[in-house]
C-alpha positions, 0 to 999 in steps of 0.5 A, spaced: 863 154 100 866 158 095 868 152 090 860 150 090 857 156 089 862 158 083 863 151 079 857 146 082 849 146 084 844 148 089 844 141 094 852 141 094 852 149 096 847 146 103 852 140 103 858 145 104 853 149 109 851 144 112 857 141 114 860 148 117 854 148 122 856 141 124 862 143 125 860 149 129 855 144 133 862 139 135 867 145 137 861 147 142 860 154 138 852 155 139 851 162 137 855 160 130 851 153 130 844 156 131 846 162 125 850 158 120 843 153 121 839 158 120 843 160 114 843 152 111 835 153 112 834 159 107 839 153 102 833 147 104 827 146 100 825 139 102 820 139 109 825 133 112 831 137 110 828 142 114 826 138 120 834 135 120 836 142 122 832 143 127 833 137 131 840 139 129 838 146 134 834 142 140 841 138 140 844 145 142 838 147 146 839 140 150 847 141 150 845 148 153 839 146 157 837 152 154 828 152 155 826 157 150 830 155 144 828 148 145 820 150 146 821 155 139 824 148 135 818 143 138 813 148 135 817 149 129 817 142 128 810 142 128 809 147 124 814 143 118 809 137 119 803 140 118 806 142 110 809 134 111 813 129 113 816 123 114 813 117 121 820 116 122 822 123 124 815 124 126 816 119 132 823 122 133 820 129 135 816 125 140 822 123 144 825 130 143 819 133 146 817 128 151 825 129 154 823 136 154 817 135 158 820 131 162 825 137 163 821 142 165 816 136 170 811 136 166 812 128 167 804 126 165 805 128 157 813 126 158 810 119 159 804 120 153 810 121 149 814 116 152 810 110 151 807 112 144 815 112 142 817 106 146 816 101 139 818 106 134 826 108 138 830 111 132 833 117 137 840 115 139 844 121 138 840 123 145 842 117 149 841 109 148 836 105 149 837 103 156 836 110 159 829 111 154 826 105 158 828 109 165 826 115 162 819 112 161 819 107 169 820 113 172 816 118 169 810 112 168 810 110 176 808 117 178 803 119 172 800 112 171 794 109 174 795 102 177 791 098 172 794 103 166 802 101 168 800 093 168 798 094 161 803 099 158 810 098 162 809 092 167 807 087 161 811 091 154 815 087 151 820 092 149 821 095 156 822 087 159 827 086 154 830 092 157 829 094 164 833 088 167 840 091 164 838 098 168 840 096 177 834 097 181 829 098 176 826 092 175 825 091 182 823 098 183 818 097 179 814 090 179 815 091 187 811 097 186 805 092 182 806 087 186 805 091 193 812 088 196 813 095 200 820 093 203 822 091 196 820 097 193 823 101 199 830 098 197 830 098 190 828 105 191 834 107 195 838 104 190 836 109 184 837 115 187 843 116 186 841 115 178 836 119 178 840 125 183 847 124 177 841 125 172 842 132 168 835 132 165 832 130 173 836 132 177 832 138 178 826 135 180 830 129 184 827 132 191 820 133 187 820 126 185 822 123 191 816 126 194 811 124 188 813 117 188 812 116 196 806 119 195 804 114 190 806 108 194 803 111 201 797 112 196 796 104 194 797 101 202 792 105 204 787 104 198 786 097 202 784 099 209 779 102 211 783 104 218 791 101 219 795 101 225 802 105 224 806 100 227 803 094 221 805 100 216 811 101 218 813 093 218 811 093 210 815 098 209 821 096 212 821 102 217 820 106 224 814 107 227 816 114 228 820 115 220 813 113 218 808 118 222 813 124 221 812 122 212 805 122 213 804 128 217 807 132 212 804 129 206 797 129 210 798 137 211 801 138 204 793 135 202 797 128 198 794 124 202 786 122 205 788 120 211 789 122 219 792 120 225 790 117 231 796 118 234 792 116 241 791 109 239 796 109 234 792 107 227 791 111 221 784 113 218 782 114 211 778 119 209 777 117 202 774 124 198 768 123 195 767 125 188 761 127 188 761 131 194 768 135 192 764 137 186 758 139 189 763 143 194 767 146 188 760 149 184 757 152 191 764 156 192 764 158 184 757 160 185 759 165 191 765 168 187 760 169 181 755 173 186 760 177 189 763 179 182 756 180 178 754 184 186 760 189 185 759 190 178 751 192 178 755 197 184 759 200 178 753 200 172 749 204 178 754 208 179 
């Protein structure tokens, strides 16, 4: 750094800079890293110079799973696009930010920007992409609907070229589509032991295991107005009584529209009207807007 501030220019005194971040970053050093970078940015005039050194940052901030630095980089990075920058980094960012949605289980903008990235792949300092395309199943099965995961993830071309390298996951999928509950069941078995060693879903393992059941249990009971327990059970390759304790706490937890007639033993739906949840929502706004304006006239009087 001393040669290049005494005998060369401006660009090789960031180069000497930025190449002491990078060290830094590879010993694993983060409160150096993240101050020599900040350093290394008072040198870089360039937008897309800039935007290296903050992916440079998310990196330690993912190493670390540290939250709040992550947070702070996206939305720097957003700011930096606003004075301009390249497609190419632009869809780099949505990779970083959709891991971080994903991260903190807001899996329906994950999946957003998942799937907007999905042709554009260039992140391979984050992880190959095998584990992109299983980010985005994943993250797709619980956030999409049915006619939306067809489209986008069943038919895409880059996730067929893909998802057959990754065990399960294929068989997790299209027997989610095709309505093979059993197969599906299996499949899923075989995943969690993936998605439980997954440093980024491992968190979430318990969450995600309750969301996915809750879509599939969803889509057998869409078709019936009333089923027997003992039909469900089969298709799903399980007990009667594993299947009518899952619905009793998803049915309690208010994820599913149904109830049991444990007499007759059949499941009865209760689809809930749009329209009539609507009209029970405004009644129930309306009476606590009457009570705060009643309390506040007492106030006023007063």
């Amino acid at each position: 750094i001393a040669d290049a501030e005494e005998n060369l220019g401006e660009s090789e005194v960031r180069e000497a800079h930025l190449a002491k971040s990078l060290y830094y970053i590879r010993i694993g050093d983060k409160e150096k890293a993240l101050e020599q970078l900040k350093l290394t940015e008072t040198k870089t005039v360039a937008v897309g110079q800039k935007m290296d050194l903050v992916f440079y940052t998310l990196q330690i901030g993912f190493f670390y799973m540290d939250f709040d630095l992550i947070s702070k980089s996206i939305d720097k990075a957003k700011n930096l696009f606003e004075e301009g920058g390249d497609w190419e980094r632009k869809n780099r960012l949505k990779v970083y930010e959709g891991l971080y949605c994903m991260a903190t289980r807001n899996f329906k903008k994950a999946t957003d920007l998942f799937l907007g990235s999905i042709s554009t792949f260039t992140t391979y300092e984050l992880f190959p992409y095998e584990t992109f395309i299983f980010y985005t199943v994943l993250t797709s099965i619980i956030s999409l609907d049915r006619v939306s995961l067809k489209q986008k993830v069943v038919d895409a071309p880059e996730i067929l070229t893909v998802i057959r390298k990754i065990p399960n996951l294929s068989e997790f999928l299209n027997s989610l589509y095709d309505c093979q509950y059993k197969s599906f069941f299996l499949a899923f078995a075989g995943l969690t032991e993936q998605i439980k060693l997954d440093r980024y879903l491992h968190p979430h393992f318990r969450f995600y295991m309750r969301e996915v059941r809750t879509v599939v249990y969803s889509q057998f009971l869409e078709s019936y107005k009333s089923v027997t327990i003992e039909a469900m059970a089969k298709a799903f390759g399980v007990t009667v009584e594993f299947i009518d304790l899952e619905l009793s706490r998803f049915i309690a937890a208010g994820k599913l529209h149904c109830k049991i007639d444990k007499v007759a033993g059949v499941l009865e739906t209760n689809r809930p009207d749009a329209k009539n949840a609507l009209y029970q929502a405004t009644i129930k706004q309306g009476d606590f807007l009457l009570n705060r304006i009643q309390k506040l006239s007492r106030v006023i009087d007063l």
